[in-house]
mmCIF file of the N, C-alpha and C atoms, coordinates in Angstrom:
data_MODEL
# 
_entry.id   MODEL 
# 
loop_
_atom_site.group_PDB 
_atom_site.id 
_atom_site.type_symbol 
_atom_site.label_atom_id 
_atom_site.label_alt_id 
_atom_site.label_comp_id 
_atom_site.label_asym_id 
_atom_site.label_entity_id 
_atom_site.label_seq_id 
_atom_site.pdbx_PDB_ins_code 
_atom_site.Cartn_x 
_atom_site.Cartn_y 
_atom_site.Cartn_z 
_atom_site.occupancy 
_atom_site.B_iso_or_equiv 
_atom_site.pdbx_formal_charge 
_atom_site.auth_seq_id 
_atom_site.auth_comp_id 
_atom_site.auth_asym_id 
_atom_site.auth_atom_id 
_atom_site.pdbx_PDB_model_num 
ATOM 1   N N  . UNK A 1 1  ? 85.207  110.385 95.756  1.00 0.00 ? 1  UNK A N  1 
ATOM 2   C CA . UNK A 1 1  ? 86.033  109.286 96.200  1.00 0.00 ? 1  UNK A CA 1 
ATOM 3   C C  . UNK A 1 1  ? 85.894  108.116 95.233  1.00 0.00 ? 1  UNK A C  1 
ATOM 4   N N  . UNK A 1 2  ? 87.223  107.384 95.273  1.00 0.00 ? 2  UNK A N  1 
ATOM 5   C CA . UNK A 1 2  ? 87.059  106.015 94.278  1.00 0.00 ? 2  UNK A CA 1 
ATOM 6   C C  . UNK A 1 2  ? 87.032  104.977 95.179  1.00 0.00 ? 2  UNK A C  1 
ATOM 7   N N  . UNK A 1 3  ? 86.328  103.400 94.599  1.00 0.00 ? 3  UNK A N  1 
ATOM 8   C CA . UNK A 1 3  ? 87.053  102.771 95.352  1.00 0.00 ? 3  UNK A CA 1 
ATOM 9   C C  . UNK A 1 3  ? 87.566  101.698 94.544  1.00 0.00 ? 3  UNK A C  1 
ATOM 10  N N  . UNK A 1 4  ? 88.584  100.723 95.104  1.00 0.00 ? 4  UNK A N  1 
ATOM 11  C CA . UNK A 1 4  ? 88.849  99.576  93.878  1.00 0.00 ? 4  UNK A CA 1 
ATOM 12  C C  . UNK A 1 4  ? 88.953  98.642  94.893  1.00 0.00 ? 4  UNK A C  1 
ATOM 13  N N  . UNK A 1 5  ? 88.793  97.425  94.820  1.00 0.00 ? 5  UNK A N  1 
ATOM 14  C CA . UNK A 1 5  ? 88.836  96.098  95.376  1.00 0.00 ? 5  UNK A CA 1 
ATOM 15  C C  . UNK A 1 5  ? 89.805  95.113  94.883  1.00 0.00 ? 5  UNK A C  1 
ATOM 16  N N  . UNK A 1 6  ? 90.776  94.655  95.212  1.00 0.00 ? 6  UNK A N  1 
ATOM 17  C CA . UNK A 1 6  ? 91.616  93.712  94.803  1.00 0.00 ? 6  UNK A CA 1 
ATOM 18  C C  . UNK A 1 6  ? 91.883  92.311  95.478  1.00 0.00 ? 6  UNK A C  1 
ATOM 19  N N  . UNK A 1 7  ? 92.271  91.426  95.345  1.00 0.00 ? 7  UNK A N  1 
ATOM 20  C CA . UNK A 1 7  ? 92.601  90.201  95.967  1.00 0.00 ? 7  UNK A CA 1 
ATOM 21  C C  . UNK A 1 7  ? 93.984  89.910  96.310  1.00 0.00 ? 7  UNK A C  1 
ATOM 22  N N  . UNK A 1 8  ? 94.357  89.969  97.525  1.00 0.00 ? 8  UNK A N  1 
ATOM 23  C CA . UNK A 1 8  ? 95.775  89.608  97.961  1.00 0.00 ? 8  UNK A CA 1 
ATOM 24  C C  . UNK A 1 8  ? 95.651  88.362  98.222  1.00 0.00 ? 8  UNK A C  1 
ATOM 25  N N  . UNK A 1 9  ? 97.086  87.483  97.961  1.00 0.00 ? 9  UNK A N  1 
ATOM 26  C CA . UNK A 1 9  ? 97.068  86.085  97.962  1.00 0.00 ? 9  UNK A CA 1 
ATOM 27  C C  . UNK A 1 9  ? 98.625  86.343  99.146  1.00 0.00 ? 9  UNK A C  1 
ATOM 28  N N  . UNK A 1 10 ? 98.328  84.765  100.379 1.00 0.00 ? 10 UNK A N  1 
ATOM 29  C CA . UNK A 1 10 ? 99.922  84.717  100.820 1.00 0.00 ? 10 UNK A CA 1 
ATOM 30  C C  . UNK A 1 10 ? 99.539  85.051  102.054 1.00 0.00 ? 10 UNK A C  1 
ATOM 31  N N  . UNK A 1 11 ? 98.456  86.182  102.582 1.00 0.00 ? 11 UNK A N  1 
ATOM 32  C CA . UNK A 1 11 ? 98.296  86.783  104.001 1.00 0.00 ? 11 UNK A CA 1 
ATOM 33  C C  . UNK A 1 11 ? 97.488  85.298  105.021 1.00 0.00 ? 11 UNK A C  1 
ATOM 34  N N  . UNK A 1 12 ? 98.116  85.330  106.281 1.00 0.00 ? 12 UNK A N  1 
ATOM 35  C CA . UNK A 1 12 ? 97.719  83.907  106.940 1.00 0.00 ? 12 UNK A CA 1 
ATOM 36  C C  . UNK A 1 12 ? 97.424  84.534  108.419 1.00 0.00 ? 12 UNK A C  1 
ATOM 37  N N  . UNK A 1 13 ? 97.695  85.876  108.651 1.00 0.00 ? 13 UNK A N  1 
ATOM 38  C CA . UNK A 1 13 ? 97.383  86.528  110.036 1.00 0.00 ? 13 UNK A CA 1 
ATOM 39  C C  . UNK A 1 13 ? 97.390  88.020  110.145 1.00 0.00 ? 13 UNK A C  1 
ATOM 40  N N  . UNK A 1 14 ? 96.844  88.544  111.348 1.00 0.00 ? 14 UNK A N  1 
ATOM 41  C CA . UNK A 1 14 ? 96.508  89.689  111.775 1.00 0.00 ? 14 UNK A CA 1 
ATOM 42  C C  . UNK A 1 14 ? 97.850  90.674  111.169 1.00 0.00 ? 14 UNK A C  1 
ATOM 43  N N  . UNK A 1 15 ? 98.840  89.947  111.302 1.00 0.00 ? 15 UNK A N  1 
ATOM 44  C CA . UNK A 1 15 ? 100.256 91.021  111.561 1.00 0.00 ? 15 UNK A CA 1 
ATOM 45  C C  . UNK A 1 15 ? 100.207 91.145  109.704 1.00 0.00 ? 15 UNK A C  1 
ATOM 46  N N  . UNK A 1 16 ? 99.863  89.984  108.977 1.00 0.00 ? 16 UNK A N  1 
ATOM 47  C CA . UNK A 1 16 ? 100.378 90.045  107.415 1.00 0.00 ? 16 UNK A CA 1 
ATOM 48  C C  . UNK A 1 16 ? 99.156  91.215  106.891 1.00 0.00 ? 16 UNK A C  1 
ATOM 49  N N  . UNK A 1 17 ? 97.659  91.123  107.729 1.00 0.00 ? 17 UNK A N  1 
ATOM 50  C CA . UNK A 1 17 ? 97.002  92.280  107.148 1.00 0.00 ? 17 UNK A CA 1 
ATOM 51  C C  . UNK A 1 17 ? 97.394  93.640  107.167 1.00 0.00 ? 17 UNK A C  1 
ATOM 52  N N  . UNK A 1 18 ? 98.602  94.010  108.958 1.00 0.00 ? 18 UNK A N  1 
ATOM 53  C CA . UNK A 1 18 ? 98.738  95.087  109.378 1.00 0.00 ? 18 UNK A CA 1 
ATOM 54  C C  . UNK A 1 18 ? 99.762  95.415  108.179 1.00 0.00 ? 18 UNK A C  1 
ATOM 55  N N  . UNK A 1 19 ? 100.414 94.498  107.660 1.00 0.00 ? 19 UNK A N  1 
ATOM 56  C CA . UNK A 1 19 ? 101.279 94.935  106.773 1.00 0.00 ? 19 UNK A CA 1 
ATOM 57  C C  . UNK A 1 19 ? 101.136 95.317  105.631 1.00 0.00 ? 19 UNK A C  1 
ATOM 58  N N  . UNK A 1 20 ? 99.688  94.925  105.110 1.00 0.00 ? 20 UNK A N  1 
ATOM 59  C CA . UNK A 1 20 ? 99.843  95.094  103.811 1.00 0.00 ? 20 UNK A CA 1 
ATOM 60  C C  . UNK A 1 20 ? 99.108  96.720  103.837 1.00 0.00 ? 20 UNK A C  1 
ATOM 61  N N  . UNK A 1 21 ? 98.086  96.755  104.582 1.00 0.00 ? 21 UNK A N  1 
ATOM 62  C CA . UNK A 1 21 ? 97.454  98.302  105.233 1.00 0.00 ? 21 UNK A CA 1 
ATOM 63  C C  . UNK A 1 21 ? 98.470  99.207  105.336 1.00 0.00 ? 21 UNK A C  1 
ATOM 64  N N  . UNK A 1 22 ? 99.411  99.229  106.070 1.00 0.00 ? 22 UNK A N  1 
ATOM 65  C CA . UNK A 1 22 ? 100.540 100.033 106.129 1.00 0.00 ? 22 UNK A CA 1 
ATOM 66  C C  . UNK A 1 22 ? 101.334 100.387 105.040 1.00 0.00 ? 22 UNK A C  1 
ATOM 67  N N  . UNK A 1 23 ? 101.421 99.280  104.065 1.00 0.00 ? 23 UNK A N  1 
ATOM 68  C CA . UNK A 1 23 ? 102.436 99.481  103.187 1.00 0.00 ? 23 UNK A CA 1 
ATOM 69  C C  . UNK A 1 23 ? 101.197 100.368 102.074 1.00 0.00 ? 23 UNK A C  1 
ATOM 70  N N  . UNK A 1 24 ? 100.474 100.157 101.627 1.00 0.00 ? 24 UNK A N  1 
ATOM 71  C CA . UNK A 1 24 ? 99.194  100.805 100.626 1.00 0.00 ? 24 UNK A CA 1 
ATOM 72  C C  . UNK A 1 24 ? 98.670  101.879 101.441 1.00 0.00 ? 24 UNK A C  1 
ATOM 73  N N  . UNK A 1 25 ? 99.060  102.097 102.473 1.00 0.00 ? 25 UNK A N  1 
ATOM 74  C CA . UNK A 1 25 ? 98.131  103.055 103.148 1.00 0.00 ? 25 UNK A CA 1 
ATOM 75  C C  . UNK A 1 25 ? 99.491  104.242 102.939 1.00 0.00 ? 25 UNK A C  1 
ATOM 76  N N  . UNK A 1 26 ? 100.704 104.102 102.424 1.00 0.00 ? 26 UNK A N  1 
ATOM 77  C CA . UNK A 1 26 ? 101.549 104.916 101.941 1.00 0.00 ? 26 UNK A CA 1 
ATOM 78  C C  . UNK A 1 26 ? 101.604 105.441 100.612 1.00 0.00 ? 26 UNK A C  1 
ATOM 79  N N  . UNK A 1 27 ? 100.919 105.108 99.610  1.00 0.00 ? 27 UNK A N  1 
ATOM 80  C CA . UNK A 1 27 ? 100.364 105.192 98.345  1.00 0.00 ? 27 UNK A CA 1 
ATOM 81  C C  . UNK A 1 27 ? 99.848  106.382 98.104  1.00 0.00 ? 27 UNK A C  1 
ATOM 82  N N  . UNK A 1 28 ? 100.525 107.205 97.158  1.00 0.00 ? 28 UNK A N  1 
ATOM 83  C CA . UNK A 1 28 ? 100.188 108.224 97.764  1.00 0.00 ? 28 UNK A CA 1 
ATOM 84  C C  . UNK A 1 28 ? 98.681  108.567 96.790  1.00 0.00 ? 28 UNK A C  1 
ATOM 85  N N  . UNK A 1 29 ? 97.553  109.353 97.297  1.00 0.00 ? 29 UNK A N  1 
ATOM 86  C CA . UNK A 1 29 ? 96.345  109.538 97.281  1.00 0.00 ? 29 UNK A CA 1 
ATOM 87  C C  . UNK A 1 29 ? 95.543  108.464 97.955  1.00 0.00 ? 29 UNK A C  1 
ATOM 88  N N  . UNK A 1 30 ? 95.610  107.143 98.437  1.00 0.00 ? 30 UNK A N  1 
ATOM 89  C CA . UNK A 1 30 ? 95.378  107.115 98.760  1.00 0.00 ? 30 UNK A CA 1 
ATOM 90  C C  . UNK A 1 30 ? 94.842  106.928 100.800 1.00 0.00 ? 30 UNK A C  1 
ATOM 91  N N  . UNK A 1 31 ? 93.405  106.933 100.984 1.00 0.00 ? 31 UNK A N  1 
ATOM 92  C CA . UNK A 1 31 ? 92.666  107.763 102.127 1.00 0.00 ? 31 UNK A CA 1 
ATOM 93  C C  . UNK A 1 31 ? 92.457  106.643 102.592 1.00 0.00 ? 31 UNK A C  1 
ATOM 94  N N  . UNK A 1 32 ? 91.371  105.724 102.199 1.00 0.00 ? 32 UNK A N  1 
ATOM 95  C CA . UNK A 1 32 ? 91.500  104.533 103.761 1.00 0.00 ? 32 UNK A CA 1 
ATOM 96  C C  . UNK A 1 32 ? 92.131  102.970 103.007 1.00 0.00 ? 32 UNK A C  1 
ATOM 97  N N  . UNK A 1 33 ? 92.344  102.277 103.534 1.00 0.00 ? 33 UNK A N  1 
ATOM 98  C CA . UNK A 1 33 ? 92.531  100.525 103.288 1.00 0.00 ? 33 UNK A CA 1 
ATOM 99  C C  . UNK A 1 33 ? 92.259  99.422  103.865 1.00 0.00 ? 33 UNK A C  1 
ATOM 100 N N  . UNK A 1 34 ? 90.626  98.999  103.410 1.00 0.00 ? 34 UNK A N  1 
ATOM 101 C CA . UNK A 1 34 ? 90.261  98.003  104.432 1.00 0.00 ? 34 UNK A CA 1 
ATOM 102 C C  . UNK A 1 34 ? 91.047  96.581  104.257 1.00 0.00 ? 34 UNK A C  1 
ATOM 103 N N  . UNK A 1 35 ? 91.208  95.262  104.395 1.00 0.00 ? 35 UNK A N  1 
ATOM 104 C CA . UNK A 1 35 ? 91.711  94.458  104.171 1.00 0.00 ? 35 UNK A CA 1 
ATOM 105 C C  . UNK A 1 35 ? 91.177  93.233  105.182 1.00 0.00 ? 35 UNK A C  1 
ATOM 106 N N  . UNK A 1 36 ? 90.192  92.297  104.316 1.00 0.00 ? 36 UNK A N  1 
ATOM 107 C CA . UNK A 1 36 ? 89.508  91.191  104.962 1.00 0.00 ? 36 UNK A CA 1 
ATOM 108 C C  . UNK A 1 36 ? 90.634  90.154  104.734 1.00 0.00 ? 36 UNK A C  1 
ATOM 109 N N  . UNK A 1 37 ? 91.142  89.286  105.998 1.00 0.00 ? 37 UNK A N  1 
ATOM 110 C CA . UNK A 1 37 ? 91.763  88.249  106.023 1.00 0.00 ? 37 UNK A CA 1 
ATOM 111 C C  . UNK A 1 37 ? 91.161  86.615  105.455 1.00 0.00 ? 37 UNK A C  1 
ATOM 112 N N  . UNK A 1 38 ? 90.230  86.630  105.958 1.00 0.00 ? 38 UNK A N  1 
ATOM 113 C CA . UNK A 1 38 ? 89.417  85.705  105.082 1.00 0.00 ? 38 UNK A CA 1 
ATOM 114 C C  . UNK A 1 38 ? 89.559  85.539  103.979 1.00 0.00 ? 38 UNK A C  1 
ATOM 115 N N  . UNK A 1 39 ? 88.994  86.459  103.162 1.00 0.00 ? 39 UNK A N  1 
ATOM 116 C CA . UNK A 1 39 ? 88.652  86.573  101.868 1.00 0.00 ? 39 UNK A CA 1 
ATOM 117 C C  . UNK A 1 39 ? 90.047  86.616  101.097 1.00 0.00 ? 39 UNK A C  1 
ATOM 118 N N  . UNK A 1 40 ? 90.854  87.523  101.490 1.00 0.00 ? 40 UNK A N  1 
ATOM 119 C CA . UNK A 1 40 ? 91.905  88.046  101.135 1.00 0.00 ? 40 UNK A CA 1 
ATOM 120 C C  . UNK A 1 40 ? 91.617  89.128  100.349 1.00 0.00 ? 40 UNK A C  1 
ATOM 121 N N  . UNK A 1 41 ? 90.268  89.953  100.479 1.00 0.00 ? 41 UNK A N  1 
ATOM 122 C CA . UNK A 1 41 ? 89.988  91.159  100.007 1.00 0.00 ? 41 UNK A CA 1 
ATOM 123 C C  . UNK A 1 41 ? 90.927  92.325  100.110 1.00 0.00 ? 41 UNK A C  1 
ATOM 124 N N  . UNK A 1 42 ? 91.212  93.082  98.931  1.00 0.00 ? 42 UNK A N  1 
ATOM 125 C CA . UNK A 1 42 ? 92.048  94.800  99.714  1.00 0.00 ? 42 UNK A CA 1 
ATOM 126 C C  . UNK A 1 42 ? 90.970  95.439  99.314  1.00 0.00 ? 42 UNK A C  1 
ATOM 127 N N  . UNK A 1 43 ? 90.344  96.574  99.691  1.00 0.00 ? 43 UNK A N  1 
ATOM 128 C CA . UNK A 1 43 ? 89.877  97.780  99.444  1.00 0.00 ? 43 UNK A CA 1 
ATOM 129 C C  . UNK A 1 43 ? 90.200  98.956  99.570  1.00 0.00 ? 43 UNK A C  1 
ATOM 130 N N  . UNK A 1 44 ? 90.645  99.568  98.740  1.00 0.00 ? 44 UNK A N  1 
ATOM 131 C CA . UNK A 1 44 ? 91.389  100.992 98.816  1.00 0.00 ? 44 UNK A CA 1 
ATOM 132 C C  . UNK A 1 44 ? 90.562  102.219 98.023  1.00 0.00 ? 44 UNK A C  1 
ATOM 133 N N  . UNK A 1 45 ? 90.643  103.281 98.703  1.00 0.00 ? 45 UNK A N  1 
ATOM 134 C CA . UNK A 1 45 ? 89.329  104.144 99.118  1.00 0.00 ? 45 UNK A CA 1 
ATOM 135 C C  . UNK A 1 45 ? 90.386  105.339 98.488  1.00 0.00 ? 45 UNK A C  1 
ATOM 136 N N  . UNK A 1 46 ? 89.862  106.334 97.734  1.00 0.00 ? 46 UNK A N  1 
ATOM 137 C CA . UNK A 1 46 ? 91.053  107.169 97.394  1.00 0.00 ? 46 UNK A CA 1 
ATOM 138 C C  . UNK A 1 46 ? 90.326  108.642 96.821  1.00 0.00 ? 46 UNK A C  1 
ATOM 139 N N  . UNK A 1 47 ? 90.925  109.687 96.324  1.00 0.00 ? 47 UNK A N  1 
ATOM 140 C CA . UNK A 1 47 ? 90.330  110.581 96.088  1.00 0.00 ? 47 UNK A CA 1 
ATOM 141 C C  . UNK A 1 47 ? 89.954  110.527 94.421  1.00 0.00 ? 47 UNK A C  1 
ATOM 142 N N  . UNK A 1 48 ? 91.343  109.941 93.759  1.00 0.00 ? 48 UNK A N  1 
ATOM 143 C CA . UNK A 1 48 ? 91.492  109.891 92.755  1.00 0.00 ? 48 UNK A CA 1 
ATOM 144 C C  . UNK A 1 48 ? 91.623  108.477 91.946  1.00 0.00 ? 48 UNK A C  1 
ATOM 145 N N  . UNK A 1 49 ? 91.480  107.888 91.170  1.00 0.00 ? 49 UNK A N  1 
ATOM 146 C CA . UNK A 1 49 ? 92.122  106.316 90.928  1.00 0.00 ? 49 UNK A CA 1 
ATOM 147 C C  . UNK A 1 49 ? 92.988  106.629 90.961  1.00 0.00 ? 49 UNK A C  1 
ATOM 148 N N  . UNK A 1 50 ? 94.011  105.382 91.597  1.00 0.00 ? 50 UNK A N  1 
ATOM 149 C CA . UNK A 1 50 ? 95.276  104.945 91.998  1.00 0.00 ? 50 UNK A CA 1 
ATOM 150 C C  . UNK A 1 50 ? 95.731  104.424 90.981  1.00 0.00 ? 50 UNK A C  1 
ATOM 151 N N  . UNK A 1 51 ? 96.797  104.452 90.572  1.00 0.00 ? 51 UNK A N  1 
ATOM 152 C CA . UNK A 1 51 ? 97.465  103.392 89.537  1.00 0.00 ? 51 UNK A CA 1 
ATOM 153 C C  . UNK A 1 51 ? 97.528  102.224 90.122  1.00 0.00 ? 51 UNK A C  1 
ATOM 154 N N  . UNK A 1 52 ? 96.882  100.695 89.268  1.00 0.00 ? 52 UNK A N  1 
ATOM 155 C CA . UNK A 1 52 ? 97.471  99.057  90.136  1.00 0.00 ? 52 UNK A CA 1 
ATOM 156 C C  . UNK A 1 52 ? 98.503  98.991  89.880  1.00 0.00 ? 52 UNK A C  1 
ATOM 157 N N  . UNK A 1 53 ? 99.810  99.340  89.361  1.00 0.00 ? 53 UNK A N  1 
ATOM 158 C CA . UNK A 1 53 ? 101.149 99.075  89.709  1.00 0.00 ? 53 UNK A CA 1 
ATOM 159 C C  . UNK A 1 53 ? 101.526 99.460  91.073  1.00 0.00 ? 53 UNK A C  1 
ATOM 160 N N  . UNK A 1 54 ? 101.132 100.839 91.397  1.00 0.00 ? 54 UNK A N  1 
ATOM 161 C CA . UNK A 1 54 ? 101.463 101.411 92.896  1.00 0.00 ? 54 UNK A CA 1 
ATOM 162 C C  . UNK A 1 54 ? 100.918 100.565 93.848  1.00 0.00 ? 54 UNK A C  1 
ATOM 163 N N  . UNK A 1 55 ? 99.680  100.504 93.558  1.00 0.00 ? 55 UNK A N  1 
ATOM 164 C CA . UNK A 1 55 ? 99.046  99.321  94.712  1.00 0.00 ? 55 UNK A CA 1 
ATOM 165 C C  . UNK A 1 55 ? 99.539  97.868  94.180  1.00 0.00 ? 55 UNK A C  1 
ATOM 166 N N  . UNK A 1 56 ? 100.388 97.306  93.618  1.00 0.00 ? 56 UNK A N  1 
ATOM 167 C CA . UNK A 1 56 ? 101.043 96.267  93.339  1.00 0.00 ? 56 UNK A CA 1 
ATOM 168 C C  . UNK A 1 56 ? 101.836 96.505  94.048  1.00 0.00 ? 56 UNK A C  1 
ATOM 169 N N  . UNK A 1 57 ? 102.769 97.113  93.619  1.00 0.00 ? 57 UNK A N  1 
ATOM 170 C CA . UNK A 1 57 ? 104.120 97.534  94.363  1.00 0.00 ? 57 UNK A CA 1 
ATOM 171 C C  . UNK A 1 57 ? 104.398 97.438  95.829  1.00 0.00 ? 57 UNK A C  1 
ATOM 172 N N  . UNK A 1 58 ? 102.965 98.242  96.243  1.00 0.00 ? 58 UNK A N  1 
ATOM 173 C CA . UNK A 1 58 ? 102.723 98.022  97.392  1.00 0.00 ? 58 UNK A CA 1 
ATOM 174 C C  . UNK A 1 58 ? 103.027 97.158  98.573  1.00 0.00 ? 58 UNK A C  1 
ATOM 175 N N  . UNK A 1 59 ? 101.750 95.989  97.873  1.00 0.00 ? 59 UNK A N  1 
ATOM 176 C CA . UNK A 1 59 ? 101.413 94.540  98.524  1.00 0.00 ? 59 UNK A CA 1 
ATOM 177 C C  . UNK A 1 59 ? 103.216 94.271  98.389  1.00 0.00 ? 59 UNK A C  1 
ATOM 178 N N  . UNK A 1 60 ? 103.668 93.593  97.514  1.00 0.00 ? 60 UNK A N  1 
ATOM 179 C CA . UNK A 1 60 ? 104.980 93.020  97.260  1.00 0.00 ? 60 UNK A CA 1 
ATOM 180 C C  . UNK A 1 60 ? 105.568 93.772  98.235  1.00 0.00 ? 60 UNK A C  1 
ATOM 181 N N  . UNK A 1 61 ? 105.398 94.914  98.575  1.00 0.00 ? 61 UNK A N  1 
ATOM 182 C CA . UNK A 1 61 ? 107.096 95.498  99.386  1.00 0.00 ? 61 UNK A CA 1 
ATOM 183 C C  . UNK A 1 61 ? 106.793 95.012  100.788 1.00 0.00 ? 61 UNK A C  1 
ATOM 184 N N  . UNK A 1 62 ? 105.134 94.624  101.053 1.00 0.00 ? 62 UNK A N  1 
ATOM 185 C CA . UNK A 1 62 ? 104.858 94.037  102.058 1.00 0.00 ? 62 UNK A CA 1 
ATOM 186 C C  . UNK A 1 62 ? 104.835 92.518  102.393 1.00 0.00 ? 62 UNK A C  1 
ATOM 187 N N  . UNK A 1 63 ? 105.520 92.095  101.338 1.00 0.00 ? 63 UNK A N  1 
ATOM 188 C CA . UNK A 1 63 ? 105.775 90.480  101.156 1.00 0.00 ? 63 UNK A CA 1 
ATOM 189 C C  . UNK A 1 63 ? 104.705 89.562  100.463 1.00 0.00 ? 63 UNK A C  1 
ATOM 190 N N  . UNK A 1 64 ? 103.732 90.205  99.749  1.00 0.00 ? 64 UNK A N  1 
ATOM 191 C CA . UNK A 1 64 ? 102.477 89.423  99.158  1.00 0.00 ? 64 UNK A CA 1 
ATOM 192 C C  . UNK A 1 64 ? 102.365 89.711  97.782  1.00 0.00 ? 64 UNK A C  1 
ATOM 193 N N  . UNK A 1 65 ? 101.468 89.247  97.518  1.00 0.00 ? 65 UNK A N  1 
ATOM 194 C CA . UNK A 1 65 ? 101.218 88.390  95.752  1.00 0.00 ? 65 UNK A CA 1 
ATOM 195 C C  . UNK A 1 65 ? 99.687  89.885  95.921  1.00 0.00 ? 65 UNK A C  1 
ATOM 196 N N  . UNK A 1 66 ? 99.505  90.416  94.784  1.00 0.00 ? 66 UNK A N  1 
ATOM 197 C CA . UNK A 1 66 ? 98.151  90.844  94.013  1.00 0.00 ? 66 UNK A CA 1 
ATOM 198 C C  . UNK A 1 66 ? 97.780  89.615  93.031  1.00 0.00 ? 66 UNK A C  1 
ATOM 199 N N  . UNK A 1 67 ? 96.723  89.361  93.086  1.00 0.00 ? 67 UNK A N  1 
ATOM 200 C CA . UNK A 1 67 ? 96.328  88.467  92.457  1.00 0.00 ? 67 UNK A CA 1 
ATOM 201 C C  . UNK A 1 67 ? 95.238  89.047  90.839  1.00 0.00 ? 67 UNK A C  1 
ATOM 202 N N  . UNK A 1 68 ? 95.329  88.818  89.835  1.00 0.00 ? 68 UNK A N  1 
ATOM 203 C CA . UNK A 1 68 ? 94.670  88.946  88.630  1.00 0.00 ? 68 UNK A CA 1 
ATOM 204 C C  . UNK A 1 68 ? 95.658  90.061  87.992  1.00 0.00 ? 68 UNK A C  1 
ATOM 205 N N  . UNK A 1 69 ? 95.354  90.494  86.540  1.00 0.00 ? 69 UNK A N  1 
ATOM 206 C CA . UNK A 1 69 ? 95.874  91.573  85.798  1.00 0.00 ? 69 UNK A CA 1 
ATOM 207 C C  . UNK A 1 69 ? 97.006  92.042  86.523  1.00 0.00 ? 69 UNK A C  1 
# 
């Protein structure tokens, strides 16, 4: 298993985390997606590395910013 950690910027509640989980949790390989509201942590858990465009793509189709590179 891999894991990668990213920073989402923009999320302000429960429903903006459910969204961004849902939308990355369609990605395909990857297996789990934690996502701290606080922090604005993503963690995505996978078999294989993920490409960060896909998990870019992601966040955005869920209405949010990836933050760095």
């Amino acid at each position: 298993m891999t894991t990668a950690t990213y920073t989402v910027r923009g999320m302000t509640c429960g429903h903006c985390v459910n969204s961004v989980t849902e939308e990355v949790g369609e990605v395909a390989g990857v297996r789990r997606v934690d996502v701290d509201l606080a922090s604005g942590s993503l963690t995505v858990t996978s078999v294989q590395p993920v490409d960060e465009a896909a998990i870019r793509t992601a966040v955005q189709d869920a209405g949010y910013q990836l933050v760095g590179s």
